[in-house]
C-alpha positions in Angstrom: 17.5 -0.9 -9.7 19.7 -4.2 -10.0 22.4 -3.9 -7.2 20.3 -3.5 -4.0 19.1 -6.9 -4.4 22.4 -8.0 -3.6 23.0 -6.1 -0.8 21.1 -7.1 2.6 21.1 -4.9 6.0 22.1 -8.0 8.1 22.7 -11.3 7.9 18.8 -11.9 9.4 17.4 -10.4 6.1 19.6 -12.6 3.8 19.1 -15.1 5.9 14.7 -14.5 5.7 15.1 -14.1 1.9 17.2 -17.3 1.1 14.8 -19.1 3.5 11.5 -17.6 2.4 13.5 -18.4 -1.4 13.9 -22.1 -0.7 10.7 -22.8 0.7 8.9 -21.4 -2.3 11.0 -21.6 -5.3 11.3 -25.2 -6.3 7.3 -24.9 -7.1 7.8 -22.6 -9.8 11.2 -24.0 -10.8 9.4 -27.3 -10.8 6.0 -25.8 -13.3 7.7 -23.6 -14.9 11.5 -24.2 -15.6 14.5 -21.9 -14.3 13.9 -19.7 -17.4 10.8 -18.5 -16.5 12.1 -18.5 -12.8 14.7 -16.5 -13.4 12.6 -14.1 -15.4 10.3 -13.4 -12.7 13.2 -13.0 -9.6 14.9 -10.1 -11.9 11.2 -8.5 -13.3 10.1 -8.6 -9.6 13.5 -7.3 -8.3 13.3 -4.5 -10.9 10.0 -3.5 -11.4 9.6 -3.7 -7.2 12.7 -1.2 -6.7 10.7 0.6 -9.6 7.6 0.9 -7.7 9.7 2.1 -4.5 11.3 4.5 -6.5 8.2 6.2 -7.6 6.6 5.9 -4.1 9.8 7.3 -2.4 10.5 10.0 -5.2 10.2 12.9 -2.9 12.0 11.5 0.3 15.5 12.4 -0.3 16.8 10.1 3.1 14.8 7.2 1.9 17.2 4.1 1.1 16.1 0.3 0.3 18.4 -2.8 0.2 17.6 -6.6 -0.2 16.2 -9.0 -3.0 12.7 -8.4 -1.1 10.7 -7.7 -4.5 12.2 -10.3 -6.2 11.3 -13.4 -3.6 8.5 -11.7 -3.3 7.7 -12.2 -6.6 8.3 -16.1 -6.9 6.3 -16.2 -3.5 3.3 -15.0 -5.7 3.8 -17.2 -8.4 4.3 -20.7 -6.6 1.2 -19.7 -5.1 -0.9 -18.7 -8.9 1.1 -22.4 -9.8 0.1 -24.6 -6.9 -2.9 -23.0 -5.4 -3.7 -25.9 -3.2 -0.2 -25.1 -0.9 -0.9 -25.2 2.3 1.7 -23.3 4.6 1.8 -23.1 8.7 3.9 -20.8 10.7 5.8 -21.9 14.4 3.3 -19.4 16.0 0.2 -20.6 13.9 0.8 -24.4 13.7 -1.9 -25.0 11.1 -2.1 -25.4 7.6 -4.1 -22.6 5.7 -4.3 -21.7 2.3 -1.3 -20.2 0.7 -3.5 -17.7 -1.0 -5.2 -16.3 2.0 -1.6 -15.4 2.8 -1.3 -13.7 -0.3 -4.1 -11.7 0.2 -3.2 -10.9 3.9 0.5 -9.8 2.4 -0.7 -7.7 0.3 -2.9 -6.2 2.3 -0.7 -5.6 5.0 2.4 -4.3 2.9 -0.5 -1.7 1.4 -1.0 -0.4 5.4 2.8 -0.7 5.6 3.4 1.7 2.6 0.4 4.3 3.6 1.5 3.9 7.4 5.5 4.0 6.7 6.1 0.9 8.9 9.2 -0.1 10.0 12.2 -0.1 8.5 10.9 -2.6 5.9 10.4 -1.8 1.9 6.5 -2.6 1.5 6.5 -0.9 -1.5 9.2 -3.2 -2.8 7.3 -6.2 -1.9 4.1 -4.7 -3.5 5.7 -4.1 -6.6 7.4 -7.6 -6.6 4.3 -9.5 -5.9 2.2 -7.4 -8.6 5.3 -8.3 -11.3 4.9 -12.1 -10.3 1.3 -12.5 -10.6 1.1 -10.8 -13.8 4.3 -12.6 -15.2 3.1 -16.1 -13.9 -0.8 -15.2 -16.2 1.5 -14.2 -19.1 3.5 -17.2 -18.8 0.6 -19.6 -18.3 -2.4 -17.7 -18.8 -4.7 -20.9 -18.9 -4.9 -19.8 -14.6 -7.3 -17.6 -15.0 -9.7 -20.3 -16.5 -8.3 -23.4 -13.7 -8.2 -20.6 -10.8 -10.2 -18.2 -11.1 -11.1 -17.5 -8.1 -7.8 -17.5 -6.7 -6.7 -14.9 -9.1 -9.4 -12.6 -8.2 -9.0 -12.8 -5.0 -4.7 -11.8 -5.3 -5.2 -9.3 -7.9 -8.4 -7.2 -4.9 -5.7 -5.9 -2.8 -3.8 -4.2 -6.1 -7.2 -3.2 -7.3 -8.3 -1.8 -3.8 -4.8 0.0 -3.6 -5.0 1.6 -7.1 -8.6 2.6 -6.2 -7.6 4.5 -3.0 -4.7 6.2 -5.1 -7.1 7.6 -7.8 -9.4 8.5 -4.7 -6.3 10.7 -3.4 -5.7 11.9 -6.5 -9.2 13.4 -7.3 -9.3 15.3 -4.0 
């Protein structure tokens, strides 16, 4: 649950996670305090192996490296702490809300895990950005009054997810 976020496939991934970790973790550094930081990056890195392990219990060749679930994780709390982020990519040059890229993430990792994408761990990434939403409320709950909105829309995707599970489930 704890070593395999130390542990990357290539030097790309560690490379995308220290990256995608700088860009977003002096916001909750900075609103929170390294504490609280560091609380989130090891929840997220657990509890997002966690929810891996669960999904992944009956594939016996199924394997998962990389701190994935844990940036994820501080990538979902910068955004609950500074809402107004704007962030662009090289191949979409402008500035959109952060949180419409949290709801696109999610919703995308959610295909990625029913569709077995790639070789990347969606389910780790689910599970980290679910631990850092709900850590960043308990930490600072006064959010859901100041963004409301904003926390309704991040929490849909989990709620549409958990939906279509208990859908599956009935059937």
């Amino acid at each position: 649950m704890w070593s395999s976020g130390f542990l990357h496939v290539d030097f790309s991934h560690l490379a995308l996670n220290l990256f995608t970790l700088y860009v977003f973790s002096d916001v909750v550094l900075g609103r929170i305090g390294s504490f609280y930081f560091l609380l989130i990056y090891f929840s997220s890195l657990f509890f997002g192996n966690y929810f891996a392990l669960k999904f992944h219990k009956n594939e016996p060749y199924y394997s998962a490296v990389g701190a994935s679930g844990a940036v994820t994780g501080i990538v979902y709390s910068s955004i609950l702490l500074y809402p107004q982020m704007k962030l662009a990519f090289i191949f979409f040059p402008i500035p959109f809300p952060a949180y419409i890229f949290g709801i696109g993430y999610l919703l995308y990792s959610i295909y990625g895990m029913q569709k077995r994408l790639g070789n990347i761990g969606h389910t780790a990434h689910f599970g980290g950005a679910i631990t850092g939403l709900f850590i960043t409320i308990l930490i600072n709950p006064m959010i859901i009054i100041n963004e409301t909105w904003i926390v309704v829309l991040l929490i849909l995707p989990i709620l549409i997810y958990v939906n279509s599970k208990k859908k599956l489930f009935k059937s």
